[in-house]
C-alpha positions as CSV (number, residue, x, y, z in Angstrom):
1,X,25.3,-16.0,21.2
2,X,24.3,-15.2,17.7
3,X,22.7,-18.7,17.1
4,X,19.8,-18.0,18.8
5,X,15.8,-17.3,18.4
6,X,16.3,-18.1,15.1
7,X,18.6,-15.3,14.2
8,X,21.4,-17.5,12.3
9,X,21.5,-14.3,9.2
10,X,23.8,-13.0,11.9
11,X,26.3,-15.5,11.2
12,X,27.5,-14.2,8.0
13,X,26.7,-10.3,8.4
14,X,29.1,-10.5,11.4
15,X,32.5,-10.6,10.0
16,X,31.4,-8.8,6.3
17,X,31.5,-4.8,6.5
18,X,28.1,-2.9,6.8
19,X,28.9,-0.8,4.1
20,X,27.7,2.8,3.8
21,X,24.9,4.2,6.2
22,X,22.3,6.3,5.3
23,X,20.1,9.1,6.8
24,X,16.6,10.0,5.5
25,X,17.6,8.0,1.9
26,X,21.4,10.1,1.8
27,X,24.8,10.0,2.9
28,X,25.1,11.5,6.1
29,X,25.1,15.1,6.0
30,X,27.8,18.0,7.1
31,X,26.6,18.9,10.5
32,X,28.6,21.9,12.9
33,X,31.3,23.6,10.6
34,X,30.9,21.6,7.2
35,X,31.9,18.2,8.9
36,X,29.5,15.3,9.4
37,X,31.6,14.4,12.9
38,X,34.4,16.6,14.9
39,X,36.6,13.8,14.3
40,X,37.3,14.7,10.2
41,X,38.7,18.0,8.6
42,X,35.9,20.7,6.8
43,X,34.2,19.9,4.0
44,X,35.9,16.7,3.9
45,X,34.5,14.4,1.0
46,X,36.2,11.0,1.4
47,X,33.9,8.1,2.3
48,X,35.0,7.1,5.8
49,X,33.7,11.0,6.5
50,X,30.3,10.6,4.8
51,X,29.1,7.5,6.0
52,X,30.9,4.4,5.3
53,X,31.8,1.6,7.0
54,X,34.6,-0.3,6.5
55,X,35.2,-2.7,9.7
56,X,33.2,-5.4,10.5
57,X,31.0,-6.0,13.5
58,X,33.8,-9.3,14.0
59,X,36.9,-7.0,13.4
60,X,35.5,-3.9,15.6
61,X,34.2,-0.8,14.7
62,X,36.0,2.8,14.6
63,X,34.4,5.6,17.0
64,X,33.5,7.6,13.5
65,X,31.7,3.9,12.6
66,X,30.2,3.4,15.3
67,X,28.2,6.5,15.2
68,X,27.3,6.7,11.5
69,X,25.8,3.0,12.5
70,X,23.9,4.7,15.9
71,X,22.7,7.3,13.4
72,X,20.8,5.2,11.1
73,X,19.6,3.0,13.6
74,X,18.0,6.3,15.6
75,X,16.3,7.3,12.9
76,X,14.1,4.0,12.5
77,X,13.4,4.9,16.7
78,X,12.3,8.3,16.0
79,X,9.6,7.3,13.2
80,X,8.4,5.0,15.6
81,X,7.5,7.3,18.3
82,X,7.4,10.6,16.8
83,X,5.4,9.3,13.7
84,X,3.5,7.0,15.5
85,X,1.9,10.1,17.7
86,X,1.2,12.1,14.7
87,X,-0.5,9.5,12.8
88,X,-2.4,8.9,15.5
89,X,-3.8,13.0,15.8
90,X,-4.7,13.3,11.8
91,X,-6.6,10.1,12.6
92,X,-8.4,11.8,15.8
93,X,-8.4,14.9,13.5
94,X,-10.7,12.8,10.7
95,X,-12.7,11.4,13.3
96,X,-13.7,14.2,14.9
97,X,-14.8,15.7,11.3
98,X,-16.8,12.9,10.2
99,X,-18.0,11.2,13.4
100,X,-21.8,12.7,12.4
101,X,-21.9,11.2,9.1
102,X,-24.4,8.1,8.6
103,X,-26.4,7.2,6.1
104,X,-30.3,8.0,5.8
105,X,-33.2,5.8,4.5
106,X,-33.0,7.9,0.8
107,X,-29.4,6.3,0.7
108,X,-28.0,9.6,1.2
109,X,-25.2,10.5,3.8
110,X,-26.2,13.6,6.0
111,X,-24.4,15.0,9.1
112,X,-26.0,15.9,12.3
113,X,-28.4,18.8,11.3
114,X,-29.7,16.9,8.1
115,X,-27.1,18.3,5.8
116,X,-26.3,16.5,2.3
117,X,-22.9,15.3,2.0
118,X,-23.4,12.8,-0.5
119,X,-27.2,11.9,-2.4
120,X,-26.2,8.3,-3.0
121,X,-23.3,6.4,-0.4
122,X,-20.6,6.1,-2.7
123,X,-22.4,6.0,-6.0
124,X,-24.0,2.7,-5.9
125,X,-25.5,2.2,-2.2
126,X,-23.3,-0.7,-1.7
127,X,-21.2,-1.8,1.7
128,X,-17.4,-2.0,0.4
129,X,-17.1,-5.2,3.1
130,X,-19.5,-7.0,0.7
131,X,-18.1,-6.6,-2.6
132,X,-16.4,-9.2,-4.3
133,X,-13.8,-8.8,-7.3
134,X,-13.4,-5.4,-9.4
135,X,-15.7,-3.4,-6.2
136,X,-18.7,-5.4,-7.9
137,X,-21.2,-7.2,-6.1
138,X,-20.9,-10.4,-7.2
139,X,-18.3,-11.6,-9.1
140,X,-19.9,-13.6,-12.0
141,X,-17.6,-16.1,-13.5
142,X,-17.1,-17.7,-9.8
143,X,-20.9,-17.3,-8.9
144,X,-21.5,-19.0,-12.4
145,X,-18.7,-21.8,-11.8
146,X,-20.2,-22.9,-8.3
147,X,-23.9,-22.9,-9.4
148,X,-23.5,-23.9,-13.4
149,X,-26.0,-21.4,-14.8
150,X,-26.2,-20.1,-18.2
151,X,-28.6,-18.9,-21.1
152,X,-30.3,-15.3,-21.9
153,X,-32.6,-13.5,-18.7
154,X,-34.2,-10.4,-20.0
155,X,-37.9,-11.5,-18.3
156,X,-36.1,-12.8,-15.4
157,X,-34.5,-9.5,-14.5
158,X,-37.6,-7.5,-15.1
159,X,-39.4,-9.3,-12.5
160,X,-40.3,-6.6,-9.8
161,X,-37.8,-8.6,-7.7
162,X,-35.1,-7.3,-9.8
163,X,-36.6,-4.1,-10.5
164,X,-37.2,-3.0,-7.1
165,X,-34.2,-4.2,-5.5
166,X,-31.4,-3.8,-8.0
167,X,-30.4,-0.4,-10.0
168,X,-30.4,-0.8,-13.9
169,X,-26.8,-0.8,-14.1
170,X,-26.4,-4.0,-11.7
171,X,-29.4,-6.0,-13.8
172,X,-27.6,-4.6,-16.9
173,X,-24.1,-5.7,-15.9
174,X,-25.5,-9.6,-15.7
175,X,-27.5,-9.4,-18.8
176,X,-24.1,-8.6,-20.8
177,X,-22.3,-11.5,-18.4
178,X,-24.9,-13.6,-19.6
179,X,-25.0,-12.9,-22.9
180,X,-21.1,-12.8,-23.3
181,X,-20.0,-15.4,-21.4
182,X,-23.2,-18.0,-21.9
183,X,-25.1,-17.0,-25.0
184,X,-22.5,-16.2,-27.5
185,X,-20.5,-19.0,-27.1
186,X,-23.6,-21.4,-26.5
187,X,-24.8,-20.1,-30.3
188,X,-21.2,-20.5,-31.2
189,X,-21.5,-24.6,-30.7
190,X,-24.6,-24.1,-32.6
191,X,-23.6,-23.1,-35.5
192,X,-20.3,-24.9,-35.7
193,X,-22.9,-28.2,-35.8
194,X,-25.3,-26.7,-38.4
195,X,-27.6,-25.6,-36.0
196,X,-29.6,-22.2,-35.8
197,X,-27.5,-20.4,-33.4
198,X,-30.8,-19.0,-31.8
199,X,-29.2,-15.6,-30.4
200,X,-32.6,-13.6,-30.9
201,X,-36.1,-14.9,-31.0
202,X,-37.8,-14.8,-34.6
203,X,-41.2,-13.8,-34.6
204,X,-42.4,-16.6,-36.7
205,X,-40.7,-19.0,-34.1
206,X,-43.3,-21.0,-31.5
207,X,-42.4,-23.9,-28.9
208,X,-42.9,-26.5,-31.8
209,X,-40.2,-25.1,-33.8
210,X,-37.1,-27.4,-34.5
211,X,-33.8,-24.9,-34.1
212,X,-31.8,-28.3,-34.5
213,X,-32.3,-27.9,-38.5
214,X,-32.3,-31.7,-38.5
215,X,-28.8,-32.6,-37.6
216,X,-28.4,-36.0,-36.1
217,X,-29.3,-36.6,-32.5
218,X,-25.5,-37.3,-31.6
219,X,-24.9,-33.6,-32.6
220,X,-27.7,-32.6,-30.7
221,X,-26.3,-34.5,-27.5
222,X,-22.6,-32.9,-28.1
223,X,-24.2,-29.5,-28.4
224,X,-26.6,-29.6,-24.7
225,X,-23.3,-31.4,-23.2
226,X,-21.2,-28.4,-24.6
227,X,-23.3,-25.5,-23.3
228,X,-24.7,-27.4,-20.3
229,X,-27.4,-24.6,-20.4
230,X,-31.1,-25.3,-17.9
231,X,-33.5,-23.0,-17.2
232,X,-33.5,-23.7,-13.4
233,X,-29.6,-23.3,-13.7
234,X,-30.5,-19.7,-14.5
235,X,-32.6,-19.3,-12.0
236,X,-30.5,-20.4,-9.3
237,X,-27.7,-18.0,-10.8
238,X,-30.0,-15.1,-10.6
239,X,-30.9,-16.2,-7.2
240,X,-27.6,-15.9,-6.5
241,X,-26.9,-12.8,-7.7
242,X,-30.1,-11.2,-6.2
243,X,-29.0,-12.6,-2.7
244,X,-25.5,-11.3,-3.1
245,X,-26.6,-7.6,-4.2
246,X,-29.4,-7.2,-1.3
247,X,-26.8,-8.3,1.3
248,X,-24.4,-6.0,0.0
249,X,-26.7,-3.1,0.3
250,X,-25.7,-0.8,2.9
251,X,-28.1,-0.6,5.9
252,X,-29.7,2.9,6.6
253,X,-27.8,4.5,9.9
254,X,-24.7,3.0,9.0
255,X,-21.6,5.9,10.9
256,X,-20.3,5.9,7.2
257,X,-17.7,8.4,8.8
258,X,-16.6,7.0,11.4
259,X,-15.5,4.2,9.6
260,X,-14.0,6.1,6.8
261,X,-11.7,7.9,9.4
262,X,-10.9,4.6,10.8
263,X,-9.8,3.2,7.2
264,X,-7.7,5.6,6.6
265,X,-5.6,6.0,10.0
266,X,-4.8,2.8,10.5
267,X,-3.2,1.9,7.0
268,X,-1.3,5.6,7.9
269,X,0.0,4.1,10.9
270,X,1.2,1.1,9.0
271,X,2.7,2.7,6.4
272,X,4.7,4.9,9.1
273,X,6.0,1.8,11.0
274,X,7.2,0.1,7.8
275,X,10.2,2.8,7.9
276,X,11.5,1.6,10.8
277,X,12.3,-1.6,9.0
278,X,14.7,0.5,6.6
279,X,16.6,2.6,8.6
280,X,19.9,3.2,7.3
281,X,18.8,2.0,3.6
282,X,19.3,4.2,0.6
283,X,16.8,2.5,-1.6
284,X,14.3,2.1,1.3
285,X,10.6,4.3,0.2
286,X,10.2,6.9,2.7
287,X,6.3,7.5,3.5
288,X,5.7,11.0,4.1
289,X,2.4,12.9,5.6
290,X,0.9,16.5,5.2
């Protein structure tokens, strides 16, 4: 009977003892007249009298056992539907608090009668679902891996594109990605070759100037293949990244509460039902709600 629906653990947990049970993370406690069961003397201490379990499911189990067991095994019920129920009302509770909150055309979240809950929806306008990474809008190494972009983009970003679409600190965060992870190592390969490494433009510099310093071709060649740096590489990154932010701007009228009562009921609920799995278990983490 045991080797079936794919239940074969029961082989071997059958004829070993279940050890000591548990309730709520702790031996079981001294219930009417400082006994845990009728069946032992007061404030009896001994380990058959607080919980443990010395038969096996094979050999039989004592009365006191068998109880101890039904104890445990209760308790992972009751969190199920007790828990379950009031879970359920603090996630009606925030839903009926925040059920009026949406976000305006200013990027603002207001309630019903126009009141300002927050001037800008969590600090940077931006729809969580969309966001990629450390809560960033695009995530640049992989954006720059599956397009091969590189090179420096201050007149690319200040294009009114850029400008009117982005905030500062998005436009600034992929100047410094750029520069970090393209430039500096790009002018790195330059100089290792002899080469001007070409990090800022000199004012004396024009579109005739030779930044090679006349090293060989060869070099020249090893250089381009290291850096592998176009200009319409970098314009199909910023593409990229310009796409990427817009669509992860959050659309005015959005219930912003709503779905913020929503996100945090149903990971409640979870973590609730995740107790049922160790009932009886000292070591088990116990979630608790206020």
């Amino acid at each position: 009977m045991f080797i079936t629906n794919k239940e074969e653990e029961n082989i071997p947990s059958s004829p070993s003892s279940p050890s000591s049970d548990h309730h709520q993370k702790k031996c079981i406690p001294d219930g009417f007249q400082d006994r845990s069961l009728p069946h032992f003397h007061k404030k009896a201490k001994e380990p058959p009298a607080k919980g443990f379990v010395r038969n096996s499911f094979h050999s039989g189990l004592r009365a006191t056992e068998f109880l101890f067991h039904a104890i445990s095994g209760r308790e992972g019920l009751v969190d199920t539907a007790v828990k379950t129920a009031e879970t359920g009302y603090m996630q009606r509770l925030l839903m009926k608090a925040l059920e009026d909150l949406y976000t305006r055309y200013d990027d603002s979240v207001r309630n019903s009668v126009g009141g300002v809950v927050q001037f800008t929806y969590g600090d940077d306008r931006l729809d969580p679902t969309y966001l990629e990474g450390d809560g960033e809008p695009v995530e640049f190494a992989q954006t720059w891996r599956h397009s091969k972009i590189v090179q420096t983009v201050a007149n690319r970003l200040a294009e009114p594109r850029f400008a009117k679409a982005c905030t500062t600190q998005f436009t600034d965060s992929v100047l410094n990605f750029i520069t970090n992870s393209v430039a500096k190592p790009a002018a790195t390969y330059r100089a290792s070759y002899g080469m001007y490494p070409a990090m800022e433009i000199d004012g004396d510099w024009d579109e005739e100037t030779d930044l090679s310093a006349g090293v060989t071709d060869a070099s020249e060649k090893i250089v381009a293949n290291k850096t592998q740096v176009t200009l319409k590489q970098i314009d199909t990154f910023l593409d990229y990244c310009w796409v990427k932010y817009v669509k992860a701007k959050l659309e005015p009228g959005t219930a912003v509460g709503a779905v913020g009562a929503q996100s945090i009921g149903e990971p409640g609920t979870q973590m609730t039902l995740k107790t049922f799995h160790f009932a009886g278990v000292a070591s088990s983490r116990k979630e608790k709600f206020s």
